[in-house]
VODO-675511 format. One record per atom (N, C-alpha, C, O): residue in one letter; z, x, y. Coordinates in steps of 0.1 Angstrom, whole numbers, padded with zeros to 4 digits, always signed. Example, Ala and Ser with C-alpha at 12.3 -4.5 7.8 and 13.67 -1.06 7.14 Angstrom:
A+0078+0132-0057;A+0078+0123-0045;A+0078+0132-0033;A+0085+0142-0033;S+0071+0128-0022;S+0071+0137-0011;S+0079+0129+0000;S+0080+0134+0011;
This chain:
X-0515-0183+0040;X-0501-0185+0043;X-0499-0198+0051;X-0490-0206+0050;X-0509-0199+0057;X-0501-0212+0071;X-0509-0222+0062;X-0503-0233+0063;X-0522-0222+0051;X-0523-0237+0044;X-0509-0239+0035;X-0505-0250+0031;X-0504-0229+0032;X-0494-0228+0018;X-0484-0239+0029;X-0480-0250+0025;X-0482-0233+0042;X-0470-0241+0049;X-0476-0258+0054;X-0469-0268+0055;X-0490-0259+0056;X-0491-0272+0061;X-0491-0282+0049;X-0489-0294+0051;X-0494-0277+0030;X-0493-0283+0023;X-0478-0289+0023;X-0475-0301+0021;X-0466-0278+0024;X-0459-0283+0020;X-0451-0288+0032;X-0439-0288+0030;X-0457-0293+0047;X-0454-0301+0054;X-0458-0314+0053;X-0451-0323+0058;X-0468-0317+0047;X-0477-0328+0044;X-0470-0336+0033;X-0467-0348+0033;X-0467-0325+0020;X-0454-0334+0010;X-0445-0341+0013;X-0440-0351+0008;X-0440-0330+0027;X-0426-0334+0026;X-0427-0351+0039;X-0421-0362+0040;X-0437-0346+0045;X-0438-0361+0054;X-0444-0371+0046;X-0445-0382+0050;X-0450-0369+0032;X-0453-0382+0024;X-0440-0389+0017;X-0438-0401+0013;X-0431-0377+0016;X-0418-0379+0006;X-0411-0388+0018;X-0406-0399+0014;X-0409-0384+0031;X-0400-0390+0043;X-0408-0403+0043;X-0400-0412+0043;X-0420-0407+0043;X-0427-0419+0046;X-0423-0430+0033;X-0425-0443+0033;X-0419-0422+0025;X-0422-0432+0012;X-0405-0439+0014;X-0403-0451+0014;X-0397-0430+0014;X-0384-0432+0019;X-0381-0442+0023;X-0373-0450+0018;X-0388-0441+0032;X-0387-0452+0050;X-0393-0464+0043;X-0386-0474+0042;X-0406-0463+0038;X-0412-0475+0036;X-0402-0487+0022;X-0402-0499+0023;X-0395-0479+0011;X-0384-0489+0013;X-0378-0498+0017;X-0375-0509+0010;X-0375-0496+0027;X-0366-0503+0037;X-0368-0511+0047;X-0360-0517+0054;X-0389-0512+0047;X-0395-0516+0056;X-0392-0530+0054;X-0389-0535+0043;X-0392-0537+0065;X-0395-0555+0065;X-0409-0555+0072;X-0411-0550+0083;X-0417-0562+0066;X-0431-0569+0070;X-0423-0584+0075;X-0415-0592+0071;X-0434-0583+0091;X-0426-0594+0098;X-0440-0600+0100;X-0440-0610+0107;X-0453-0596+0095;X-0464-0603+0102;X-0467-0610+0113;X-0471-0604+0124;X-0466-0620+0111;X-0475-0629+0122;X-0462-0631+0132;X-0464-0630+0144;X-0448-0633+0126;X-0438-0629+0135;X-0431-0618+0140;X-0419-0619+0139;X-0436-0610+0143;X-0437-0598+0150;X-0435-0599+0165;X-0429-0590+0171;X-0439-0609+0173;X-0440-0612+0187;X-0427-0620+0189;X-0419-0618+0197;X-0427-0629+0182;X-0409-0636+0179;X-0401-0633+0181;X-0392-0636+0188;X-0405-0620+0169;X-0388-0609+0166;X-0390-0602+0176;X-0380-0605+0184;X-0396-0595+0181;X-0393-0585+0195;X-0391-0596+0205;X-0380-0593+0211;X-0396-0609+0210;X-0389-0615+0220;X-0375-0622+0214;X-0370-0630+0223;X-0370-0621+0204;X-0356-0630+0203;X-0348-0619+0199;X-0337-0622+0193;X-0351-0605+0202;X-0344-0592+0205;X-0341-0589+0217;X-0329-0585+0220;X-0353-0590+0226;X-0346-0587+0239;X-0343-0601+0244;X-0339-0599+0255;X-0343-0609+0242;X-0332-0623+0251;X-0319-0617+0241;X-0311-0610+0248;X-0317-0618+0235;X-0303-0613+0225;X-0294-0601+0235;X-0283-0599+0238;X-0309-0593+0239;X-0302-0582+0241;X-0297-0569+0233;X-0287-0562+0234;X-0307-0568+0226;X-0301-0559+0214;X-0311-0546+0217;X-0320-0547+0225;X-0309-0537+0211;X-0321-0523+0217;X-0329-0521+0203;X-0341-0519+0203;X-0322-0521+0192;X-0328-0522+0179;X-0328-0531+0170;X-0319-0538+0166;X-0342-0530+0164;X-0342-0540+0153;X-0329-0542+0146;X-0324-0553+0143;X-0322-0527+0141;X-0314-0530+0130;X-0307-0540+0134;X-0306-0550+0127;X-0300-0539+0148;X-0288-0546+0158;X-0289-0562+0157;X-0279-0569+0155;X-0305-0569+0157;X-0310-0583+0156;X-0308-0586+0142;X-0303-0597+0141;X-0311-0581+0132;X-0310-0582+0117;X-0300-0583+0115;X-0298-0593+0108;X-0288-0576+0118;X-0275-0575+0116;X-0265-0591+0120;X-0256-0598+0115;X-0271-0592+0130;X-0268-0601+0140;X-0270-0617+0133;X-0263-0627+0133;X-0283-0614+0127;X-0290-0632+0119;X-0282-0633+0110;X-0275-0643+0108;X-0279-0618+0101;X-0274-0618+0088;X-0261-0626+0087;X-0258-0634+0078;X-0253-0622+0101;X-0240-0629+0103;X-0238-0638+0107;X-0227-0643+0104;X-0246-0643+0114;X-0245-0656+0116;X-0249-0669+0109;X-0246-0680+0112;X-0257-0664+0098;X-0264-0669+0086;X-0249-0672+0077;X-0245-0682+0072;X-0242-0659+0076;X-0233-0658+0068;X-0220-0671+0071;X-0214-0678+0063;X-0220-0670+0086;X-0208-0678+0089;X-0214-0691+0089;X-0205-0700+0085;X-0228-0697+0095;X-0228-0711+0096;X-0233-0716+0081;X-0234-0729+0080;X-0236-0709+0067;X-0241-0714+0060;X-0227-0715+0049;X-0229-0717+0037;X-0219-0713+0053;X-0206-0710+0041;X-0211-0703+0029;X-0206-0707+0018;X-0219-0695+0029;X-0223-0686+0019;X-0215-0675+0017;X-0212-0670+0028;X-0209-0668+0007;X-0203-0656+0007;X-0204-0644+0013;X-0214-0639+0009;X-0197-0636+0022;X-0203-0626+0033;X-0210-0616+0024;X-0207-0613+0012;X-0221-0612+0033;X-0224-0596+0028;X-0220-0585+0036;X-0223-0585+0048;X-0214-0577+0029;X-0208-0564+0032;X-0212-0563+0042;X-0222-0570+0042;X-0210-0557+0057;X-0215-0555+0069;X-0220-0544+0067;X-0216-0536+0059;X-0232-0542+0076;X-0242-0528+0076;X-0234-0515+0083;X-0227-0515+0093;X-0239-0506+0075;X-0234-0497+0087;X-0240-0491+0096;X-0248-0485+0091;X-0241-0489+0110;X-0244-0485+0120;X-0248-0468+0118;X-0253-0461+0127;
């Protein structure tokens, strides 16, 4: 009984990971960047810093807005 249940904990956390991974951004080698030009920004989450480039990209490049994220 409890393998029957850890199999299908194991599914369901591969199903949640694959999900996530999606959405993932690989920042590599800038990884130490993005976490320091987060906290000078002041922001608590990544999403908050990405949101933040996105818009300001949007406004200084006269490029067409993208729909704003939602929180």
């Amino acid at each position: 009984m409890s393998s029957s249940k850890d199999t299908q904990r194991s599914q369901r956390r591969r199903e949640l990971d694959a999900r996530r991974s999606k959405s993932r951004v690989r920042l590599g080698s800038c990884l130490q960047s993005w976490g320091q030009l987060k906290e000078k920004l002041g922001f608590s989450h990544h999403s908050e810093l990405a949101q933040h480039l996105l818009e300001r990209y949007n406004t200084c490049s006269g490029k067409p807005q993208i729909p704003s994220l939602k929180a």
